[in-house]
C-alpha positions in Angstrom: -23.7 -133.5 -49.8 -21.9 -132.4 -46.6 -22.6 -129.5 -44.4 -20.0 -127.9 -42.2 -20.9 -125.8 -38.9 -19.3 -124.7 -36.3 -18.0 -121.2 -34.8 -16.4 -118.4 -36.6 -13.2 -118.8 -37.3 -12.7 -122.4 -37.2 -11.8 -122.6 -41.3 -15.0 -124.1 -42.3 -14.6 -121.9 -45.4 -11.2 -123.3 -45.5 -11.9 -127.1 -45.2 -15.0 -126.7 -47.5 -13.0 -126.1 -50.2 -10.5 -128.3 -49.6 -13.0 -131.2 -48.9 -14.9 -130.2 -52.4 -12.1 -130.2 -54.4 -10.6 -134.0 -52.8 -14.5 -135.3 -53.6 -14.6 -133.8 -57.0 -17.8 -131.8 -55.8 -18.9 -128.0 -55.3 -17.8 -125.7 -53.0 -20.8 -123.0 -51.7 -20.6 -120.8 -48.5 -24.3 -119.5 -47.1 -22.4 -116.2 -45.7 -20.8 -115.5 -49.5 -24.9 -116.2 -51.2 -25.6 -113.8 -48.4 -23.0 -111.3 -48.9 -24.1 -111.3 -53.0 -28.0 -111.6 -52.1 -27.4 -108.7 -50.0 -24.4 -106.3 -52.1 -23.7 -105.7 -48.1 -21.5 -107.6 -46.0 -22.8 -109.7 -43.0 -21.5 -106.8 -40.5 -23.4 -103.8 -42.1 -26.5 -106.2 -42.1 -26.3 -106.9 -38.3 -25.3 -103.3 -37.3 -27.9 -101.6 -39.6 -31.1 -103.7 -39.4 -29.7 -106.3 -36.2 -29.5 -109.9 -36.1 -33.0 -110.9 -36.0 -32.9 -109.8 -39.4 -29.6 -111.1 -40.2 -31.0 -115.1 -39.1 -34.2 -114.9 -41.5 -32.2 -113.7 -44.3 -29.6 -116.3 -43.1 -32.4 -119.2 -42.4 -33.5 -118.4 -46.2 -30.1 -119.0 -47.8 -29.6 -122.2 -45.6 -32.8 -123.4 -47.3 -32.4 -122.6 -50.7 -28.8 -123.5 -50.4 -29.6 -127.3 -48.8 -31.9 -127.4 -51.9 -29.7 -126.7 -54.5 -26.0 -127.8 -53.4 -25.1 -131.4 -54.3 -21.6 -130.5 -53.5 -19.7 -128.9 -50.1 -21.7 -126.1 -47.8 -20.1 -124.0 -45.1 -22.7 -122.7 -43.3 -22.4 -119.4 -41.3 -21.3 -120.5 -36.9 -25.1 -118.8 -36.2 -26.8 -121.1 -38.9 -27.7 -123.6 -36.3 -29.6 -121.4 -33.9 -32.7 -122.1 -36.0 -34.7 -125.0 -34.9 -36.0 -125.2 -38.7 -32.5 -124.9 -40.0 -31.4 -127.6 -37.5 -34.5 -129.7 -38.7 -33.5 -129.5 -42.4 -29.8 -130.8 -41.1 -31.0 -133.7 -39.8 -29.9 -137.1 -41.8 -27.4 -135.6 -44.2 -23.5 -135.4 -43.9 -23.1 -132.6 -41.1 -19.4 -132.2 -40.0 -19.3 -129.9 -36.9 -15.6 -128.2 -37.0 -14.2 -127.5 -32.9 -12.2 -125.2 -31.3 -11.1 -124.1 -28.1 -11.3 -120.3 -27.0 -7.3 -119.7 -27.3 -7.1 -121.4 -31.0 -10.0 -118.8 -31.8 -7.6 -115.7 -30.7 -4.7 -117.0 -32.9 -7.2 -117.6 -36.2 -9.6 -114.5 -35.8 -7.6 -112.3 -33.2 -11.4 -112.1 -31.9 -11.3 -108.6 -33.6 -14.3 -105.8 -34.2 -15.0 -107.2 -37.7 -16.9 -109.9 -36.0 -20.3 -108.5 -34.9 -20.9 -110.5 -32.2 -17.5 -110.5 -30.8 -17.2 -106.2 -30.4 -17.0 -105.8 -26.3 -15.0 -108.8 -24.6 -14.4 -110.9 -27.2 -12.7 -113.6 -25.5 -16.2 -113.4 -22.6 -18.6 -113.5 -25.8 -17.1 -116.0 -27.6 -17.1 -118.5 -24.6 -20.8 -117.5 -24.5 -21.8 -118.1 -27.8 -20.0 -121.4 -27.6 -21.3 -122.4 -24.3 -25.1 -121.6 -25.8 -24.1 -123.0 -29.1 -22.0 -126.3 -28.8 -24.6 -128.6 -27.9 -26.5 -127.4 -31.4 -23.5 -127.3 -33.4 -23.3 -131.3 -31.7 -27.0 -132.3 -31.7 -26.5 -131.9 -35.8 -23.3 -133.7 -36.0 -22.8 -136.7 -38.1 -19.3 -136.2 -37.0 -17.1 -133.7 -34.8 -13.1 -132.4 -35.9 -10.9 -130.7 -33.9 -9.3 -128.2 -35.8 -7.0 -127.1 -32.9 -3.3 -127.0 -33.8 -3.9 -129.2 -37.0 -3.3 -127.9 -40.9 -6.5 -127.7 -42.7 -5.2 -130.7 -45.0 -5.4 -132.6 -41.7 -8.7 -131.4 -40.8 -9.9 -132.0 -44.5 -8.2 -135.9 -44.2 -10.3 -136.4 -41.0 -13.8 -135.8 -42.1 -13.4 -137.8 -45.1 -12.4 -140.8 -42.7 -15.0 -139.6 -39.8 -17.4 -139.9 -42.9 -16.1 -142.7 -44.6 -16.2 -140.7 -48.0 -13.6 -141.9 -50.6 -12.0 -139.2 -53.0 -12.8 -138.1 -56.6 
């Protein structure tokens, strides 16, 4: 298995399914088991019952998820904020995917549709990276740049940073 983190917008959804389909292996996204779990999306969850919420439903899929998946799993950027999550991460495949704050404006455009992002997106986003890089790291078997590279090139660098030959 290999599990990729990292913030939203970095194309871990993206480079999932492009590193599934080069391994000959599954492709599964904890925010999409959510969104079906759910019948809402991951906005409507925070904004009606907040993120507190949103993290123990999100904790839950990780687990079952980890469990299940032999194959690819994207989790959600937030995934890694739970020490239990984090623990569950520990010795398997984790590929954290990196970006700096100007690549995230071109990919997401830091818009509304991203709950955490709403006032000063460019501000909160430097936040949530500066509170959240040293998790996404501490459960890294290996860390990709995305910035200014294709996703093929992304995909082509965690198979060497993991030394995983294809299907």
């Amino acid at each position: 298995m290999v599990v990729l983190v990292g913030p939203m917008g970095v194309g871990k959804s993206t480079v999932g399914q492009l590193l599934a389909e080069r391994l000959g292996v599954g492709y599964r996204d904890t925010d999409e088991d959510i969104v079906a779990a759910e019948g809402r999306s991951i906005a409507d969850i925070f904004v009606v019952e907040g993120e507190p919420v949103f993290r123990e439903i999100e904790k839950r899929a990780v687990g079952v998820a980890l469990a299940e998946h032999e194959g690819v799993l994207a989790l959600g950027g937030g995934a890694i904020l739970d020490a239990d999550t984090r623990a569950l991460l520990a010795g398997r495949r984790v590929v954290y995917l990196s970006m700096d704050v100007e690549e995230a404006v071109k990919r997401t455009g830091l818009n509304a549709a991203r709950p955490l992002l709403a006032i000063n997106p460019r501000k909160q986003w430097r936040e949530l990276m500066q509170a959240r890089r040293h998790l996404y790291e501490e459960v890294a078997t290996a860390v990709v740049a995305t910035d200014g590279r294709t996703p093929e090139e992304v995909t082509q660098e965690a198979l060497d940073a993991l030394e995983l030959k294809e299907a």
